[in-house]
C-alpha positions as CSV (number, residue, x, y, z in Angstrom):
1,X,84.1,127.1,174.8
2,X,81.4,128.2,172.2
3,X,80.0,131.5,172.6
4,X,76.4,129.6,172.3
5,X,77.1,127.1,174.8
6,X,78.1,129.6,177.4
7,X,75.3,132.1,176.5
8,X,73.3,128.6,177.1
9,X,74.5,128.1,180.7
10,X,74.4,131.6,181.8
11,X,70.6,131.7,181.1
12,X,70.3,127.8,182.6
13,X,72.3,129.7,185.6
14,X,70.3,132.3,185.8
15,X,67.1,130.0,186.0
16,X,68.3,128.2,188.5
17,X,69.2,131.4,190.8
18,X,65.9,132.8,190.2
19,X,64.5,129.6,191.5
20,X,66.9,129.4,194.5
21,X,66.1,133.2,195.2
22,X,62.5,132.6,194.7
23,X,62.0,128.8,196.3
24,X,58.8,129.6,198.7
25,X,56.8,131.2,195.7
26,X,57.9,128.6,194.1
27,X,56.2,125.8,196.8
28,X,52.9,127.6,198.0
29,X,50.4,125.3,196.3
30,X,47.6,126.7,194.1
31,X,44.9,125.5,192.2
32,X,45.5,124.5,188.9
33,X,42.9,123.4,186.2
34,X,44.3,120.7,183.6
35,X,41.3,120.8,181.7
36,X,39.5,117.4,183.4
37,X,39.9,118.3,186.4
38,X,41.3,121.1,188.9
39,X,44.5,119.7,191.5
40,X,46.2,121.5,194.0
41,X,50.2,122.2,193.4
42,X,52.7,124.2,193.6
43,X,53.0,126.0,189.9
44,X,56.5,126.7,190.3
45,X,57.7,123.4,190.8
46,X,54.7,122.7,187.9
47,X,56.5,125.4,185.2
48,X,60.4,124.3,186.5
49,X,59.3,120.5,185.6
50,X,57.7,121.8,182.4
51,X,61.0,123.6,181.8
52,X,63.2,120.7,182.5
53,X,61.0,118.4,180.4
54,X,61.6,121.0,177.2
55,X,65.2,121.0,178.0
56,X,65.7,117.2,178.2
57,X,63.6,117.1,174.8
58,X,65.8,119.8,173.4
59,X,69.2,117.6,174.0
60,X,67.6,114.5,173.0
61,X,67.5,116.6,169.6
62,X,71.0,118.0,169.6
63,X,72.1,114.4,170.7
64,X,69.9,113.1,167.7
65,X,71.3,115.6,165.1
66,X,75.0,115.4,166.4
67,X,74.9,111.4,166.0
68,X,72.9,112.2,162.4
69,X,75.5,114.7,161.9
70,X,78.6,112.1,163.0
71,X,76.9,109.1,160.9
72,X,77.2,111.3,157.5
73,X,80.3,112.5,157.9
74,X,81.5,108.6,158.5
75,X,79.2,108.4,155.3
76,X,81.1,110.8,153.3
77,X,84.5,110.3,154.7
78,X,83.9,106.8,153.4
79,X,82.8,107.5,149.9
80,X,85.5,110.4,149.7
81,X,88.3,107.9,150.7
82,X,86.7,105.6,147.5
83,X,86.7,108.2,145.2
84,X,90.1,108.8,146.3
85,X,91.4,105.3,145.8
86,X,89.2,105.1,142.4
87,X,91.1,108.4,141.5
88,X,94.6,107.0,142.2
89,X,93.9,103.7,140.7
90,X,92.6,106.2,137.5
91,X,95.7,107.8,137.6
92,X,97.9,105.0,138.0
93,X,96.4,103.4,134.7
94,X,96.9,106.4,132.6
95,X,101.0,106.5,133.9
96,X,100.6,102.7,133.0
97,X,99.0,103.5,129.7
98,X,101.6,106.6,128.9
99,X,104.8,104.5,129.9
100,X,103.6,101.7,127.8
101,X,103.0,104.0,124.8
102,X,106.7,105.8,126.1
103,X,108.2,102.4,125.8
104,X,106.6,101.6,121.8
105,X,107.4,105.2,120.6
106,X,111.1,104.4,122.0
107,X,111.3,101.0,120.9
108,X,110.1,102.2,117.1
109,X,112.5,105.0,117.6
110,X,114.8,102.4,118.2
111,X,114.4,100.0,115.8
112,X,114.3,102.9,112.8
113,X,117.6,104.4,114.1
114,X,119.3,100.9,113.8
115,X,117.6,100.1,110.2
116,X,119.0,103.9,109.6
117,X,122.5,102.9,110.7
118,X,122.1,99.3,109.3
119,X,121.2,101.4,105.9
120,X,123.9,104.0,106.2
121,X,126.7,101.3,107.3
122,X,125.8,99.5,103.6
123,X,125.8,102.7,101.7
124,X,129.2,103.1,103.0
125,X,130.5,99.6,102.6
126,X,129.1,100.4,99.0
127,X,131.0,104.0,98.4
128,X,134.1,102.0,99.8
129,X,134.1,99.6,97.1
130,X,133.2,102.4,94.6
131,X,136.2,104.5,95.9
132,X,138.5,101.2,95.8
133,X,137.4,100.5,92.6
134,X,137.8,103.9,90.7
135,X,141.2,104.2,92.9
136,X,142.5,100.9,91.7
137,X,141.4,102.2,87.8
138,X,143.1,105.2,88.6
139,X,146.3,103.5,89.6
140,X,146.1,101.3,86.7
141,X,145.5,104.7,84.3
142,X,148.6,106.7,86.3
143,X,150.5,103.0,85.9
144,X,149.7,102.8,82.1
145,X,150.2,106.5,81.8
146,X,153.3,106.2,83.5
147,X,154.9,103.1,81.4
148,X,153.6,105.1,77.7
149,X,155.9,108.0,79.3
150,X,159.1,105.4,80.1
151,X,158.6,104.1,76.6
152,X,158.7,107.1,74.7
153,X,161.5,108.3,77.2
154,X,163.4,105.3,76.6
155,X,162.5,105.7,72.8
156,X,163.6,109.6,72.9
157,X,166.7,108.7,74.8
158,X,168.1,105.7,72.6
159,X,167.1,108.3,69.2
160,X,169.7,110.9,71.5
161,X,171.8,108.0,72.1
162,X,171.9,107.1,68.6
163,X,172.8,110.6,67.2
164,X,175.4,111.0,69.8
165,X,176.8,107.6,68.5
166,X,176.8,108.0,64.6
């Protein structure tokens, strides 16, 4: 319990001892002027209807501000929980937007590694021929090379051949 709600019923509880304590002062009837026109009545009972009047009218006003109070929270609860879906739907449009930008960044990555490897796959295809081609001139140069040498063998070994025989 609040410290201000029991601080509120000690004093009500007090009252209402003082009242019970004090009921025949309370009910001896006086005269009592209401301006117009002077009555006979007991002021007690007068001031402890007065009393419970100002107290009815004071929790018609914590009832009213409570229910104010309970109707904007509602209120802002609401526009909280909307600012909250508008933030997620916010936020789940920029992931959209960043994985489709993700996806074209990957996809150009892509597509220049295979025109990179379409590129380097025909400069090798190229340096192949080149290499067969300068190694079949250099087997045709050792091949050539090769026969002069037989020949002038053959020429050197049949001038031997004919000094041996003469």
């Amino acid at each position: 319990m609040k410290v201000r709600t029991l601080i509120l019923l000690i004093v009500l509880a007090a009252i209402a001892g003082f009242a019970a304590l004090n009921w025949n002062a309370f009910m001896t009837p006086t005269t009592l002027s209401l301006g117009i026109a002077d009555i006979q009545a007991p002021l007690g009972i007068v001031m402890l209807a007065l009393m419970c009047v100002v107290i009815g009218f004071f929790l018609v006003f914590i009832l009213y501000l409570q229910t104010s109070v309970l109707f904007d929270t509602r209120h802002h609860a609401r526009e909280l929980r909307t600012n909250r879906e508008l933030a997620d739907q916010a936020e789940a449009s920029r992931f959209t937007e960043l994985r489709g930008v993700l996806e074209a960044g990957l996809k150009r990555q892509s597509e220049a590694g295979l025109a990179a490897r379409a590129a380097l796959l025909e400069r090798m295809d190229l340096l192949d021929k080149d290499w067969k081609a300068a190694l079949e001139q250099t087997e045709l140069s050792l091949s050539a090379n090769m026969g002069e040498l037989e020949d002038r063998l053959d020429r050197q070994a049949g001038g031997v051949i004919l000094d041996k025989i003469s």
